[in-house]
C-alpha positions as a printed Julia matrix, in Angstrom:
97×3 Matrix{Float64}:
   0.0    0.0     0.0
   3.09   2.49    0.37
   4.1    2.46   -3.09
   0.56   3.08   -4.17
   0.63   5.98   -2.1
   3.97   7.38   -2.71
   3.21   6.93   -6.06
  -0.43   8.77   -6.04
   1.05  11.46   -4.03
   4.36  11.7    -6.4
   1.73  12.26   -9.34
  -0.39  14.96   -6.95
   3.39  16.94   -5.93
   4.13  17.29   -9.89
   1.16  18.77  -10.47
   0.93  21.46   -7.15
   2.57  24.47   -6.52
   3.33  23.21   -2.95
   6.46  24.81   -1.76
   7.15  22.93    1.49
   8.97  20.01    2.62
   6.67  17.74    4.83
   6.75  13.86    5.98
   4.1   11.88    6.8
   5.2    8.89    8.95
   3.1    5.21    8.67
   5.05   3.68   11.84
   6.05   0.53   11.02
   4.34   0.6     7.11
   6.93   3.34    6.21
   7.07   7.15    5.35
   6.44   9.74    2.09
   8.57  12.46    2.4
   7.39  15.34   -0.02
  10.19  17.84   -1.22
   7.8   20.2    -2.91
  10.99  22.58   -4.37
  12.19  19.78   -5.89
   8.56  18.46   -6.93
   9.87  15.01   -5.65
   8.05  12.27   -2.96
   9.94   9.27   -1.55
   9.93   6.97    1.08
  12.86   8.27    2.95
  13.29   9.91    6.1
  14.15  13.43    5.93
  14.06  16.36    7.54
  10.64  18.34    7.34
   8.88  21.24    8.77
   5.95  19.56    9.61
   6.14  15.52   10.27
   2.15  13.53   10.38
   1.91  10.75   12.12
  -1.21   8.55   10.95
  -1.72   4.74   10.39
  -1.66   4.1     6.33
  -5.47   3.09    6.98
  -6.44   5.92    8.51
  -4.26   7.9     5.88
  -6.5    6.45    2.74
  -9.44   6.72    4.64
  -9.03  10.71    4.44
  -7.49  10.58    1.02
 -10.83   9.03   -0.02
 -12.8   11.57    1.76
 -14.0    9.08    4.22
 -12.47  10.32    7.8
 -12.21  14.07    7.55
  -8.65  15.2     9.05
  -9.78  17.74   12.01
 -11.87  14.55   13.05
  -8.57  12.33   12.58
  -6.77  15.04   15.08
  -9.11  15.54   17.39
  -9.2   11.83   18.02
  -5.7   11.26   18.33
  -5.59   9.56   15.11
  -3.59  11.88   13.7
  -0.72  13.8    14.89
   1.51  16.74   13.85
   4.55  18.02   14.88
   6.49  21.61   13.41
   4.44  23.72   11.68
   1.13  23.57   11.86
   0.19  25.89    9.28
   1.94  23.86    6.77
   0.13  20.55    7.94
  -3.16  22.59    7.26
  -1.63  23.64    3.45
  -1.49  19.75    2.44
  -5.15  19.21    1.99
  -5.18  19.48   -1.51
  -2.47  16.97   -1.97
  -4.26  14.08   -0.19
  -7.19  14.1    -3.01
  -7.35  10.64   -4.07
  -3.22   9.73   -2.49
């Protein structure tokens, strides 16, 4: 499920004018790091401004429009850490990840 994501969200990044570099971290299913300068995703483990923390499930679930994200938050489901203005910028990136 990773790649599919990474790749989904690789295709999204090309496309956006998203100048940020964020993470999101699966726990044990992995990470997509988005270097939006660069227009790039991977699955490594850089450094970010703003790192989210969310099981994969959970993850698709919002990309699919099926678990809104300030419900995922408020729940614990999902966490962020740095900047939280950024986290709230990478909406528009999740459609259909």
């Amino acid at each position: 499920m990773l790649d599919e994501v990474t790749s989904r969200m690789g295709a999204a990044v090309a496309k956006a004018n998203f100048p940020h570099k964020v993470k999101f971290d699966f726990g044990t299913d992995g990470k997509v790091f988005i270097d939006g300068p660069a227009k790039t995703v991977t699955n490594e483990d850089s450094e970010a401004i703003t790192t989210t923390s969310v099981g994969i499930d959970d993850f698709v679930k919002m990309a699919q429009g099926k678990l809104s994200a300030p419900f995922a938050f408020m729940s614990g489901k999902l966490k962020v850490a740095g900047d939280m203005g950024v986290a709230m910028q990478i909406g528009p990136l999740l459609d259909n990840a």
